[in-house]
C-alpha positions, 0 to 999 in steps of 0.5 A: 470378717477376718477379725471376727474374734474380737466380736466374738469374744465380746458378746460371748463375754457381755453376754455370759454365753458358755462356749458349749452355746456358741455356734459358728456358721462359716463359708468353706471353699473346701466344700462344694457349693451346698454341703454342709458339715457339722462339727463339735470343735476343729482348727479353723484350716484356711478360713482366716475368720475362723482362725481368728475366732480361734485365736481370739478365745484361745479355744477350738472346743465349739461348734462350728456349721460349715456351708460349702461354696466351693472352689470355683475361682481363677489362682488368685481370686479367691477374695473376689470369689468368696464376696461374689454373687452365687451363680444362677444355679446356686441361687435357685438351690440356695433357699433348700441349703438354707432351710437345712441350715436353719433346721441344724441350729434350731437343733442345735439351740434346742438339743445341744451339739451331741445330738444335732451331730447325731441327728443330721451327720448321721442321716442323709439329711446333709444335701449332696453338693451341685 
């Protein structure tokens, strides 16, 4: 997943899809496990598929829906922790973070970024964290 730009890039090109149309959906483990932060273009901070992705299209205008998972790994395990299993907490959560996921790129597919960030930035729609 770390060099996901070169996917990217090619079904952005193959398909003639606008940048404006593409949306990025990414772990974070800058977010607590849950959150969810919706952006309209950005850098890709320490989230190397993200930064390869910007790297790749030379270009951080689109968006990107960003799920948080949380920091909760040992210095140096961050790998292991990112490919892990959710804990029983954050499974039994997972299926209402994943209908606010589907419910923002349904608006997002449908309305554009403009409004989705209005419509769910904005309210408290966004879950608050475990």
């Amino acid at each position: 997943m770390n060099l996901s730009g070169k996917a990217v890039k090619y079904w952005l090109d193959s398909e003639h899809i606008p940048i404006e149309n593409f949306l990025v959906i990414t772990d974070d483990i800058d977010l607590p496990f849950g959150s969810l932060r919706l952006l309209g273009k950005g850098g890709g901070g320490s989230h190397n598929g993200m930064n390869h992705i910007i790297e790749t299209l030379e270009d951080q205008n689109f968006a990107r829906l960003r799920f948080g998972i949380g920091k909760n790994y040992e210095k140096g395990q961050q790998a292991n922790y990112v490919l892990s299993d959710f804990n029983d907490a954050e499974a039994e959560a997972l299926p209402e973070r994943l209908e606010k996921v589907a419910q923002i790129v349904k608006s997002f597919a449908l309305q554009g970024i403009g409004k989705t960030m209005n419509q769910f930035n904005s309210e408290k729609f966004i879950l608050a964290p475990l």
